[in-house]
N, CA and C atoms as an extended XYZ file, in Angstrom:
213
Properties=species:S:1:pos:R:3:atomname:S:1:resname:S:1:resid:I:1 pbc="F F F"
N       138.016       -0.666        2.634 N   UNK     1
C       137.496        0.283        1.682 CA  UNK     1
C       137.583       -0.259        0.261 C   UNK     1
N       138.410       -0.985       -0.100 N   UNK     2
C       138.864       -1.718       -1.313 CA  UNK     2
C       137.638       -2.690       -1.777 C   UNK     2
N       137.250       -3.196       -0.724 N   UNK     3
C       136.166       -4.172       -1.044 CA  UNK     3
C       134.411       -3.565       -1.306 C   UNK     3
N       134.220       -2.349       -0.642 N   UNK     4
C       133.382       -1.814       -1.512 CA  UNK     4
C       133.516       -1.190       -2.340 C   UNK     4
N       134.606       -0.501       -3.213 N   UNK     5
C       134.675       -0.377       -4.848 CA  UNK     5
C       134.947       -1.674       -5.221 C   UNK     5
N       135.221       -2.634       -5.065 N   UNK     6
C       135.504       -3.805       -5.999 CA  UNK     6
C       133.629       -4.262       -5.997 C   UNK     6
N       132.984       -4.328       -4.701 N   UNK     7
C       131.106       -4.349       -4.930 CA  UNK     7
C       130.807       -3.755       -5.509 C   UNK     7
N       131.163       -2.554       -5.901 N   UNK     8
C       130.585       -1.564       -6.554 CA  UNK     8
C       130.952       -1.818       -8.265 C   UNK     8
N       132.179       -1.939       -8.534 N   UNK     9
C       132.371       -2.111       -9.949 CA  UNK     9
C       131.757       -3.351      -10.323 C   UNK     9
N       131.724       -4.571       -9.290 N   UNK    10
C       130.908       -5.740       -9.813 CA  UNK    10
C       129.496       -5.290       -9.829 C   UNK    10
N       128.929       -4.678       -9.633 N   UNK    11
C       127.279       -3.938       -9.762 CA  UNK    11
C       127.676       -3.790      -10.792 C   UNK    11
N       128.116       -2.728      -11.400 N   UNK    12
C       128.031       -1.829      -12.252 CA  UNK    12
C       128.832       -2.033      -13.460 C   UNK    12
N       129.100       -3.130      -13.216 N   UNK    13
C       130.024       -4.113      -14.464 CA  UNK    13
C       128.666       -5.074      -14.971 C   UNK    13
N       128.130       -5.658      -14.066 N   UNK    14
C       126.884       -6.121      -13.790 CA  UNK    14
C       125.254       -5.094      -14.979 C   UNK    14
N       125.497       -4.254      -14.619 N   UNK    15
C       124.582       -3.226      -14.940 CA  UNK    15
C       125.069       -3.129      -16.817 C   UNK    15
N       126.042       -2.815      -16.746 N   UNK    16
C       126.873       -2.453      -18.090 CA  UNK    16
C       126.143       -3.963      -18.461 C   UNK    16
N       126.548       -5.135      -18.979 N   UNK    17
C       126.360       -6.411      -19.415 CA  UNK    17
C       124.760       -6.356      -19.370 C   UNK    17
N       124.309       -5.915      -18.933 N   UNK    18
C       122.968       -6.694      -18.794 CA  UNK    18
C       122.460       -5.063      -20.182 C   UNK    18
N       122.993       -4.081      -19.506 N   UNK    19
C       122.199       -3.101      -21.289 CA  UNK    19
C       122.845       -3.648      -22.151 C   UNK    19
N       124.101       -4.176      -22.473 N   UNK    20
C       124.520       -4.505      -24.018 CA  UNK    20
C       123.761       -5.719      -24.130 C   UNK    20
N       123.605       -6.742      -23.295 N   UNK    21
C       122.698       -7.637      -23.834 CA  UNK    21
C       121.154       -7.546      -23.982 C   UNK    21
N       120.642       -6.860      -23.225 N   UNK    22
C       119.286       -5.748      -23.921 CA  UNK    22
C       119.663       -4.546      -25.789 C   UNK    22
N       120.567       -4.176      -26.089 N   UNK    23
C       121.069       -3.857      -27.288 CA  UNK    23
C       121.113       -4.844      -28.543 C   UNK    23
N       122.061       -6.252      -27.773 N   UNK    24
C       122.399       -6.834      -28.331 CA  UNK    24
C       120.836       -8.031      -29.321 C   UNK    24
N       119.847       -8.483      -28.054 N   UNK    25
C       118.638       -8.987      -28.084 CA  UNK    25
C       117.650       -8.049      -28.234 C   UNK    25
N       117.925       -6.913      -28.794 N   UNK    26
C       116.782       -5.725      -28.620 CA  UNK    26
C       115.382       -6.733      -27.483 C   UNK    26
N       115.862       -6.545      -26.338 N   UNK    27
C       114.584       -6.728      -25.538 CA  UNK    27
C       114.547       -6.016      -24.352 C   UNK    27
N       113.661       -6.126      -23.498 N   UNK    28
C       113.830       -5.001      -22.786 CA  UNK    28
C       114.907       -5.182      -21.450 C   UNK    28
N       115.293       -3.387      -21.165 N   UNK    29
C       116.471       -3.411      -19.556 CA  UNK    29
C       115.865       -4.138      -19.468 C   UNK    29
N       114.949       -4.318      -18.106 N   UNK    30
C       114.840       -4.618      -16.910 CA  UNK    30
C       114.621       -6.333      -17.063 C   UNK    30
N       114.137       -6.578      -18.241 N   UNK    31
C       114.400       -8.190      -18.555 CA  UNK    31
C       115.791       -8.673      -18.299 C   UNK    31
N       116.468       -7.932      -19.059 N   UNK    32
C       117.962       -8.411      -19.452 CA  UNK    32
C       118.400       -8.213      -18.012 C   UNK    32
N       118.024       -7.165      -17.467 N   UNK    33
C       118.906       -6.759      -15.891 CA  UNK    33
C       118.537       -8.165      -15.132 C   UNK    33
N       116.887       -8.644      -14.918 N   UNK    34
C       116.541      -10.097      -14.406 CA  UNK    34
C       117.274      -11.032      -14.701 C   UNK    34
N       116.905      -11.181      -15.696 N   UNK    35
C       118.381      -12.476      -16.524 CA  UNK    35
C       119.772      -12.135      -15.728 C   UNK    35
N       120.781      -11.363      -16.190 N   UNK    36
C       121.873      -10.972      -15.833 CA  UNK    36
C       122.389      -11.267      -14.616 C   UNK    36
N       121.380      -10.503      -13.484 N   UNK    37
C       121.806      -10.594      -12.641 CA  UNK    37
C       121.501      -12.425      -11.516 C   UNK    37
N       119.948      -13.268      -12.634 N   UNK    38
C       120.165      -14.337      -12.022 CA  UNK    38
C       121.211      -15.319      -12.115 C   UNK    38
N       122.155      -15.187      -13.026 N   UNK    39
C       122.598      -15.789      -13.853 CA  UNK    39
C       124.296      -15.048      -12.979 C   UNK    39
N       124.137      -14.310      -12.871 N   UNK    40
C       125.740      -13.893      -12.111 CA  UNK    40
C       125.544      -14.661      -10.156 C   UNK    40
N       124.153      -14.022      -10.389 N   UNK    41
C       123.775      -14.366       -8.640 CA  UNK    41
C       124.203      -16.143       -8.847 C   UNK    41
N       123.425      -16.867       -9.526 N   UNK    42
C       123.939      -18.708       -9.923 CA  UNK    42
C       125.541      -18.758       -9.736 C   UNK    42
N       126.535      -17.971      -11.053 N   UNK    43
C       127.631      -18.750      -11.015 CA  UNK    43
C       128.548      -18.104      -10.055 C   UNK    43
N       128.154      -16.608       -9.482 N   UNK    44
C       129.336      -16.062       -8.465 CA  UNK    44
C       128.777      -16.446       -7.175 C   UNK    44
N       127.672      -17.352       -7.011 N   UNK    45
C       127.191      -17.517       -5.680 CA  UNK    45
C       127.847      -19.059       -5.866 C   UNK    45
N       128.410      -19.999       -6.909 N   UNK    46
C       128.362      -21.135       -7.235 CA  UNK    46
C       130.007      -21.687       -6.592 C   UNK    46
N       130.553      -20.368       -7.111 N   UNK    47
C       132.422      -20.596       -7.332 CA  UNK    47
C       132.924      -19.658       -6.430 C   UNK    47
N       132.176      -18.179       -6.065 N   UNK    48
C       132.949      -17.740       -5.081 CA  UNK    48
C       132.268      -17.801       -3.935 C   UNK    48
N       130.779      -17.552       -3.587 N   UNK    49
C       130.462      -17.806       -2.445 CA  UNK    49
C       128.992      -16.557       -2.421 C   UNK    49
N       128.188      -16.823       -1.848 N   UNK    50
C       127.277      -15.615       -1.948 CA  UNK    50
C       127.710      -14.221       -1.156 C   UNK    50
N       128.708      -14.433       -0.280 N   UNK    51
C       129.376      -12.892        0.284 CA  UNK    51
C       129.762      -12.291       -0.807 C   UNK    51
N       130.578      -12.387       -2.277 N   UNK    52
C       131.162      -11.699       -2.946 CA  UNK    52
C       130.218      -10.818       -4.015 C   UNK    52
N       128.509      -11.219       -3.692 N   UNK    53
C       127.578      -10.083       -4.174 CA  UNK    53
C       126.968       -9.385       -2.835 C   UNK    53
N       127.819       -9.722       -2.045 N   UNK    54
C       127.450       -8.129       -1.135 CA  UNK    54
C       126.252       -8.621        0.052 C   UNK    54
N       125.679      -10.032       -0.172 N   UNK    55
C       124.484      -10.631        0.535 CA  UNK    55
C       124.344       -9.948        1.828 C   UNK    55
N       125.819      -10.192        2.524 N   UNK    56
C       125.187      -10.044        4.211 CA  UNK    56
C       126.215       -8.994        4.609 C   UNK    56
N       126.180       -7.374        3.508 N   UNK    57
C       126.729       -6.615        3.824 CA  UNK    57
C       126.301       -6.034        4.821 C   UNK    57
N       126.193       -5.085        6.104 N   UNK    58
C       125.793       -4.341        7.116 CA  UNK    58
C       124.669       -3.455        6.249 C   UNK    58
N       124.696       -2.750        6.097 N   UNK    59
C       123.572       -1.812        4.993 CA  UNK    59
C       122.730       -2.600        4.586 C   UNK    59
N       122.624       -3.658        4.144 N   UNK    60
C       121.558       -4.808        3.252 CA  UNK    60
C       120.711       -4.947        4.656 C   UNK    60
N       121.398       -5.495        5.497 N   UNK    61
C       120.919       -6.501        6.909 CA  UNK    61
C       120.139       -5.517        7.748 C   UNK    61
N       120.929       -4.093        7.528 N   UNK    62
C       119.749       -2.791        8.418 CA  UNK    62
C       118.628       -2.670        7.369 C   UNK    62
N       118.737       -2.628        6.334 N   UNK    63
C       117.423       -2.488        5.574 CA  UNK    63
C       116.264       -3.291        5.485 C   UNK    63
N       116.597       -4.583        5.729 N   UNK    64
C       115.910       -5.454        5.948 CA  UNK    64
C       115.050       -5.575        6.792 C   UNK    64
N       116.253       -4.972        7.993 N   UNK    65
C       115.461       -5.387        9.448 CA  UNK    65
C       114.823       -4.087        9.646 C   UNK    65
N       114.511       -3.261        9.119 N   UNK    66
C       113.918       -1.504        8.902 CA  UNK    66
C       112.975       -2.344        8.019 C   UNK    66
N       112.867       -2.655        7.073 N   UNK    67
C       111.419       -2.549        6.819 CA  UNK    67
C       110.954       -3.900        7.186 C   UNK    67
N       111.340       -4.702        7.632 N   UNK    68
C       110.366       -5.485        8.387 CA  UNK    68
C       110.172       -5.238        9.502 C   UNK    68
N       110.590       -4.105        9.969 N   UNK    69
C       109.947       -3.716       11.872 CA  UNK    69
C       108.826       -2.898       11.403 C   UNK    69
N       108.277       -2.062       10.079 N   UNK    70
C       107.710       -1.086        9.936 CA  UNK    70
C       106.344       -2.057        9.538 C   UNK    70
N       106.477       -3.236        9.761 N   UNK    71
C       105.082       -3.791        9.152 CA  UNK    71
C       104.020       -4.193       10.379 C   UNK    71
């Protein structure tokens, strides 16, 4: 249970950083959210591993496979 609030605050720690640097660059969210999050996806996929953004959580892997059966 620990490990999805610790996913969750890294989202949303994630989320936080990416509006102050949209504030900070007056440019737009969803730019800054792109940036942000390629740029966390690079160095936390680099040093800790791509499991620690949640990649091949159970929920991700049913969603996936849900909308690619619906095509």
């Amino acid at each position: 249970m620990t490990g999805i609030w610790a996913l969750a605050a890294l989202w949303l720690g994630l989320a936080l950083v990416a509006s102050l640097v949209s504030i900070w660059f007056r440019i737009a969210t969803a730019l800054s959210e792109i940036v942000v999050g390629t740029v966390a996806q690079l160095v936390i996929g680099a040093f800790v591993g791509a499991a620690a953004l949640g990649a091949d959580e159970s929920c991700v892997l049913r969603r996936r496979a849900s909308c690619s059966a619906g095509r």
